[in-house]
TILO-530685 format. One record per residue (C-alpha): residue in one letter; x negated, y, z negated. Coordinates in steps of 0.25 Angstrom, whole numbers, padded with zeros to 4 digits, always signed. Each point is the difference from the previous one (the first is absolute). Layout:
% residues N
AXYZ/...
% end
This chain:
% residues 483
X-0049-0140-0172/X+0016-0002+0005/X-0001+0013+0006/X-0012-0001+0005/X+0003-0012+0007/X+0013+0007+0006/X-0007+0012+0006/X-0011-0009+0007/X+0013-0007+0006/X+0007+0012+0006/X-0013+0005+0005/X+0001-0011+0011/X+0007+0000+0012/X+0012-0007-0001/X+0006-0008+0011/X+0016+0005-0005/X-0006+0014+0005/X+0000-0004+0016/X+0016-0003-0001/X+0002+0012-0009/X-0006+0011+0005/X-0009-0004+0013/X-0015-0002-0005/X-0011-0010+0003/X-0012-0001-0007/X-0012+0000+0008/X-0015+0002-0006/X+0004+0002-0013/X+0011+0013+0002/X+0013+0000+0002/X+0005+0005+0015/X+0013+0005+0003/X+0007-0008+0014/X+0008+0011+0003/X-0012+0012+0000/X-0013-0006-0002/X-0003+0005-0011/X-0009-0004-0011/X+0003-0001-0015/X-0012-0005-0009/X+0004-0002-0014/X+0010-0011+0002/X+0011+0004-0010/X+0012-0003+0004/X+0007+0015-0004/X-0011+0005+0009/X+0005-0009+0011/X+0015+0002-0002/X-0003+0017-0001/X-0006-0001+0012/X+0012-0009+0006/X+0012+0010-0006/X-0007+0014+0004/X-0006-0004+0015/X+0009-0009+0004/X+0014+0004-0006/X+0007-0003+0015/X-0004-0014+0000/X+0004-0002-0014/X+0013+0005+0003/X+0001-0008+0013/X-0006-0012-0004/X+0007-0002-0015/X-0008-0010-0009/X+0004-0012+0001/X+0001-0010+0013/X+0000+0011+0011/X-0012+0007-0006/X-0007-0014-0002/X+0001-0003+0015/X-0002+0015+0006/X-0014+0000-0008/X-0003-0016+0005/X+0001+0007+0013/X-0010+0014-0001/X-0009-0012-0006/X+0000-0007+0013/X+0000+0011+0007/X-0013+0002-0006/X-0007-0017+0001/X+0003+0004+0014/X-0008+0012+0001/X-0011-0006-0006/X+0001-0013+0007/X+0001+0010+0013/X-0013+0006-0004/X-0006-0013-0001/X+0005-0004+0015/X-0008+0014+0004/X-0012-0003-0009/X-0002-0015+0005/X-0016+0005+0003/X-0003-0001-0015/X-0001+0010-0013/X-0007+0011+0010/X+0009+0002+0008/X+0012-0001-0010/X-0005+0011-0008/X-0003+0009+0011/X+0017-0002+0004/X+0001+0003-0015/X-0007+0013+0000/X+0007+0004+0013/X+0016-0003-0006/X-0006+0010-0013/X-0005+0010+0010/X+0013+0000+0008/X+0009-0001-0012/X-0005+0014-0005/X-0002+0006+0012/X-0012+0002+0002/X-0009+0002+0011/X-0007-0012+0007/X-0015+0005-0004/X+0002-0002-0015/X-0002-0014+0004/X-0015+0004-0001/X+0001+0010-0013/X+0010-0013-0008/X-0014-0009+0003/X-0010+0010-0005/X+0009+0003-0012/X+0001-0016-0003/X-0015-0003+0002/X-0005+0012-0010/X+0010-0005-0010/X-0004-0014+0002/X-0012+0001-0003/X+0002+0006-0012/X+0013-0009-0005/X-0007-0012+0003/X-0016+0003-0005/X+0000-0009-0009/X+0007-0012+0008/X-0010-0012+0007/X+0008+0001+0013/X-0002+0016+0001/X-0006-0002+0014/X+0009-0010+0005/X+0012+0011-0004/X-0008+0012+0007/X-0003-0008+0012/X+0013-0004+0002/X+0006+0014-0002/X-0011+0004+0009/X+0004-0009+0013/X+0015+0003-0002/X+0005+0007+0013/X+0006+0011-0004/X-0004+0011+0013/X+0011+0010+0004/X+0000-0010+0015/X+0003-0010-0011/X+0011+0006-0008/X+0006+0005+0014/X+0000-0016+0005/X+0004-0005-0014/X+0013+0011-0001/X+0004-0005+0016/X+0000-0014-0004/X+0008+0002-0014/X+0010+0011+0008/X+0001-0010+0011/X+0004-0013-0009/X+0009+0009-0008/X+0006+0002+0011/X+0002-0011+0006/X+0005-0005-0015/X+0010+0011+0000/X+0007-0005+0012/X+0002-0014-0004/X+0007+0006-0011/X+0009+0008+0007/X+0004-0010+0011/X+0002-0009-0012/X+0009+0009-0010/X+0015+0004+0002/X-0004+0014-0003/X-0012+0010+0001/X-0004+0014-0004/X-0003+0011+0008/X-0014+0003+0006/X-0004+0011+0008/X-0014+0002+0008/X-0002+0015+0005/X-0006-0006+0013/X+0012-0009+0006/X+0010+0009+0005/X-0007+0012+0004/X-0005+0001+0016/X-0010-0011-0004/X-0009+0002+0011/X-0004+0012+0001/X-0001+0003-0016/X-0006-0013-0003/X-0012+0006+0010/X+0001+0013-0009/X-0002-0010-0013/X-0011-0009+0007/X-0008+0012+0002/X+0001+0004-0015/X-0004-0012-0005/X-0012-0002+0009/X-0005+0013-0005/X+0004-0003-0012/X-0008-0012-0001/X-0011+0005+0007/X-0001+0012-0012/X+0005-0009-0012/X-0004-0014+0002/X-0015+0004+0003/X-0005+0003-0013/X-0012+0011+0006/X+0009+0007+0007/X+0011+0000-0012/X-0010+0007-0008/X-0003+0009+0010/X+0014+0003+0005/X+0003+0003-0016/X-0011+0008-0002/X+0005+0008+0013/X+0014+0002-0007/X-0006+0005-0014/X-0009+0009+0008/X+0014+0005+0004/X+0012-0002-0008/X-0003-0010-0009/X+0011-0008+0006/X+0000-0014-0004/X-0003-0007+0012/X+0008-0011+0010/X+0006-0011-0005/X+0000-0015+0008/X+0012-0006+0006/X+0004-0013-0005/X+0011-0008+0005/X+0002-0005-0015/X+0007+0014-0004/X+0012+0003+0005/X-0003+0016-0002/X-0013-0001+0003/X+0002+0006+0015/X+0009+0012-0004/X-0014+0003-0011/X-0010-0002+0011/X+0006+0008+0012/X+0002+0011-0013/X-0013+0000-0005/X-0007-0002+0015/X+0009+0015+0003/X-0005+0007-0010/X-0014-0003+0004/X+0000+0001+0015/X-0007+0011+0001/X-0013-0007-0008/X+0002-0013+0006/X-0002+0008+0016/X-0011+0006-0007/X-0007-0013-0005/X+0004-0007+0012/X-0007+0009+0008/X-0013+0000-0010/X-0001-0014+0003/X+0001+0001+0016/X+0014-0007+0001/X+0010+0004+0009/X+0014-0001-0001/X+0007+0012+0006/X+0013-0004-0003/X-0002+0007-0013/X+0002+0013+0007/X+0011-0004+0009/X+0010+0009+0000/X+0011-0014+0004/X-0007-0009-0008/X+0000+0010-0013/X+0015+0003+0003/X+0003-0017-0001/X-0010+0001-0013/X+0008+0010-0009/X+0012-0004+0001/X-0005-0014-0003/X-0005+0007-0013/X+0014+0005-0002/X+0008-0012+0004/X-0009-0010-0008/X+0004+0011-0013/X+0014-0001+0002/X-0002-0016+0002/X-0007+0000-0013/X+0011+0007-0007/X+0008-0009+0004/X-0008-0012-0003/X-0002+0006-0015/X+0015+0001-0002/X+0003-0016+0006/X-0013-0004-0010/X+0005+0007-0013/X+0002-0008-0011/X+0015-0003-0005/X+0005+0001+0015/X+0013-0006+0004/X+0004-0004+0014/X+0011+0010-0001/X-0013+0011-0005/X-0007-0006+0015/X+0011-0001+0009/X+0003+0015-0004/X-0016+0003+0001/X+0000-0005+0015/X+0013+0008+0004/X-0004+0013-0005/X-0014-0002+0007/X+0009-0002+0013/X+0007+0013-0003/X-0015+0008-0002/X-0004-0007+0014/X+0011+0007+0007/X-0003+0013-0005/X-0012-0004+0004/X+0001-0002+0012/X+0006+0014+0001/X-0011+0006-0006/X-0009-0004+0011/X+0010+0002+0011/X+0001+0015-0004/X-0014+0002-0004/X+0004+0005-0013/X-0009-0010-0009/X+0004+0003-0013/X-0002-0016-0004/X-0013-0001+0007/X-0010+0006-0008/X-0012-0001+0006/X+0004-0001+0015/X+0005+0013-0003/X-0012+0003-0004/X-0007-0002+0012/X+0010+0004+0009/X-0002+0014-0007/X-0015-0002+0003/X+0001-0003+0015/X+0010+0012+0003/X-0010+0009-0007/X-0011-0004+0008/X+0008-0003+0014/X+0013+0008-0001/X+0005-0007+0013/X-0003-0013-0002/X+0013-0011+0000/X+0000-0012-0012/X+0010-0011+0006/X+0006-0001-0015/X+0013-0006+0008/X-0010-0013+0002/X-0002+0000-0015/X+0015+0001-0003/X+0003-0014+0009/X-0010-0006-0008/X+0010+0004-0011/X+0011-0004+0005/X-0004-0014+0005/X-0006-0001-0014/X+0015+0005-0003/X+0007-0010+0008/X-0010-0014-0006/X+0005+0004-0015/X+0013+0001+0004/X-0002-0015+0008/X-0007-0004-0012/X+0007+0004-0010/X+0016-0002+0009/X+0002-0013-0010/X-0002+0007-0012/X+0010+0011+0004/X+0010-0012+0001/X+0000-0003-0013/X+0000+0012-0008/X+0012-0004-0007/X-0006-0012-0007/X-0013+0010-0004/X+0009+0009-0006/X+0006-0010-0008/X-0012-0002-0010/X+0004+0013-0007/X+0015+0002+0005/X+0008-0017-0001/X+0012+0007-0004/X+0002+0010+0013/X-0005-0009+0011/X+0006-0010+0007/X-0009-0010+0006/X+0005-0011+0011/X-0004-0014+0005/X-0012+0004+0009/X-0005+0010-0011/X-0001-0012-0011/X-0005-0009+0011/X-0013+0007-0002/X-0001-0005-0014/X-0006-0013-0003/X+0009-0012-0005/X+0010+0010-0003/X+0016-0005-0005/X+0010+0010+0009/X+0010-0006-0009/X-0004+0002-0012/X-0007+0015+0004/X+0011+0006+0004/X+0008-0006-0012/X-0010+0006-0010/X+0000+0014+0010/X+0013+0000-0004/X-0001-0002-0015/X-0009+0010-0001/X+0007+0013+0008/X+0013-0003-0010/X-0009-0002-0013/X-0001+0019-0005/X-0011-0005-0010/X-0010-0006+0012/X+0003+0010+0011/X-0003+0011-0010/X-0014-0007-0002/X-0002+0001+0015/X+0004+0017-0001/X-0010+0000-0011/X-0011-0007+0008/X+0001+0011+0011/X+0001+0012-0009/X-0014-0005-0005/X-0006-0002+0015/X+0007+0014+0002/X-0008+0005-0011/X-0014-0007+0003/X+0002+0004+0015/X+0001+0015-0005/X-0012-0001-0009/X-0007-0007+0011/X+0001+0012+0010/X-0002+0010-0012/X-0015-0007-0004/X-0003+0000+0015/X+0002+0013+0002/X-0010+0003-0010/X-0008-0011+0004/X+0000-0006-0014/X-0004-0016+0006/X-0002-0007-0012/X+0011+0007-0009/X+0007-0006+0013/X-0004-0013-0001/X+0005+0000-0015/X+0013+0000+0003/X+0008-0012-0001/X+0000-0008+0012/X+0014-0001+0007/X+0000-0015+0001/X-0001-0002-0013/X+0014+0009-0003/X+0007-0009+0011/X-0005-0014-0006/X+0002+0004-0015/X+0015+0004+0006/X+0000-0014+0006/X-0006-0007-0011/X+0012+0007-0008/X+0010-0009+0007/X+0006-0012-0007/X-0001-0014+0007/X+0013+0000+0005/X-0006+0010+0012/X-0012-0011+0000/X+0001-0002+0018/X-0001+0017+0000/X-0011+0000-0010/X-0008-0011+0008/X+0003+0008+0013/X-0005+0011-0006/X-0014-0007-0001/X-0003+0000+0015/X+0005+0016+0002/X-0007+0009-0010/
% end
């Protein structure tokens, strides 16, 4: 019975398991602050294995104890937020508020606004068996019946979300004395004209995709052809979700003009010699931009890993930039593509690419504007992985919060005389020497999840940090608002 009685207690969510290892219980399962993931036997090994293997970086950043206590307070205020935010757009009753609920799912995982419709089926055919034998069976069917969940809805839904995200994000920046690198493929490029070229897609787009007759005709159209899996909406939620659309949209023009024309709607654009030239290399830009964007969202990233990231990306516009001006196109895969298709077909005619490489360069020029800041402080970045070579002054620690000048560069000290330390630091960067190697070898045989295996490079420099006694306690805590 004394077991028994044991097991029935640690099959219960504990309220120690919030501090430790960033969980709330909510409808009976146990659900991870940090990844939203769902564990439904409560056991507290279960919790804990899920804590060490997923979330090893914020262990190691956060040890147990006070600082991990109040960084988990904070993800779960984060989240009272949210909800209390969902409940500010939801104000016109339960309706309403699942219909925002279904949209954030649909957006989360990426799919495309018309599985709105397809979500509500599949609820109401599994309703009405779940719930058969329930009194209230037709109070639950009706209500999942009048839920708005249309693709108009789901679009209107995600535009009020992305807009209050927004608006949320930069009160948070205004208000913080340091923020992460974002980047928006549509910024910095000639905004006019190729914000026409992207308006144009997306009305088509949406005329195709968002209708659901003509999506099944249009995807009949494509299996008739090459089974080709079809266009994918544009939403505002997802960063990469342009560079996938304008992808996806290329590799079916041909079928979109055809459809298009099937349904009496003209848009000669699409067979606009100028207007196709802006579109592919917006196809290829908005790739290189999402390689970029990949790298800058990777997990186990340092400042040091982005301020690097950016630089080279400044180096691969320049060549770019060459590669336009000379007509060579090695970097520009599918504008080179068509250029190839054009001279075939009209030997003489002339592509102005030279308009294309000074959008480059003005794209060139707004990084290095953006980015000039971070340039300046290169020295205090590669301090993170290298305190025993740098040497940092005034204005580069006045970028750390509450920091003692005093009492750094007394500890700077200690440590660039102290073999035993500095050699910790040499060991540190053979290891990101030897990750960065194994990196380039997996990608170069496109092995992504062996990749992803690896350990992050984050968690290296905190475990070296963490290593430190508490006489370096003023680099340790400077540390916390670099890595």
């Amino acid at each position: 019975m004394a077991k028994r009685k044991k097991d029935d207690e640690y099959r219960t969510f504990q309220d120690e398991w919030t501090e430790e290892f960033a969980f709330v219980e909510r409808a009976g399962s146990a659900v991870c602050l940090i990844c939203n993931d769902k564990i439904t036997s409560l056991k507290r090994s279960n919790v804990k294995r899920h804590f060490d293997t997923r979330h090893a970086t914020f262990a190691s950043k956060y040890p147990a104890g006070d600082s991990r206590k109040k960084a988990c307070q904070e993800l779960l205020s984060r989240v009272q937020a949210s909800q209390q935010q969902l409940r500010v757009w939801t104000r016109q009753g339960d309706y309403n508020s699942a219909s925002f609920a279904g949209s954030l799912a649909i957006v989360r995982n990426g799919k495309p606004f018309t599985d709105g419709e397809y979500a509500k089926t599949f609820m109401l055919d599994v309703a009405n068996e779940l719930f058969d034998d329930l009194p209230n069976k037709d109070k639950i069917i009706k209500r999942i019946q009048d839920m708005p969940l249309s693709a108009r809805t789901v679009h209107d839904r995600t535009i009020v979300m992305a807009n209050k995200v927004e608006e949320t994000q930069v009160k948070d920046i205004n208000a913080a004395p340091f923020f992460s690198l974002a980047l928006d493929e549509s910024t910095d490029m000639c905004d006019r004209q190729f914000g026409e070229v992207m308006s144009l897609v997306i009305r088509v787009i949406n005329f195709i995709v968002a209708r659901a007759l003509n999506d099944r005709q249009f995807k009949t159209l494509l299996d008739e052809v090459n089974n080709y899996p079809g266009l994918l909406l544009h939403s505002n939620v997802r960063w990469l979700s342009r560079g996938k659309v304008l992808s996806r949209f290329a590799a079916c023009l041909n079928e979109i003009r055809t459809f298009l024309e099937m349904k009496g709607v003209g848009h000669p654009e699409l067979a606009d010699t100028e207007w196709l030239l802006k579109f592919y290399y917006l196809v290829d830009l908005t790739e290189h931009l999402n390689q970029l964007n990949v790298k800058m969202q990777g997990i186990g990233n340092t400042v040091l890993s982005l301020q690097q990231a950016v630089f080279a990306f400044e180096n691969k516009l320049e060549l770019f930039i060459t590669d336009l001006e000379t007509g060579r196109l090695l970097h520009f895969e599918k504008l080179s593509q068509f250029k190839d298709a054009c001279t075939a077909s009209e030997p003489i005619q002339n592509l102005d690419l030279h308009q294309l490489a000074g959008c480059t360069s003005s794209l060139l020029q707004s990084f290095k504007a953006r980015f000039g800041e971070f340039r300046e402080h290169t020295r205090l970045f590669k301090f993170i992985t290298h305190p025993n070579e740098c040497s940092l002054n005034t204005a580069d620690l006045n970028y750390i919060p509450g920091v003692s000048v005093r009492d750094f560069e007394a500890e700077v000290a200690d440590l660039k005389a102290s073999d035993m330390w500095v050699n910790k630091f040499k060991s540190l960067n053979e290891d990101l020497e030897r990750i960065t190697r194994q990196k380039a070898e997996l990608a170069s045989k496109h092995m992504w999840t062996e990749m992803k295996k690896l350990q992050p490079e984050d968690q290296l420099i905190l475990k070296t940090w963490n290593a430190l006694p508490v006489t370096y306690h003023t680099l340790q805590r400077s540390k916390d608002d670099l890595v």
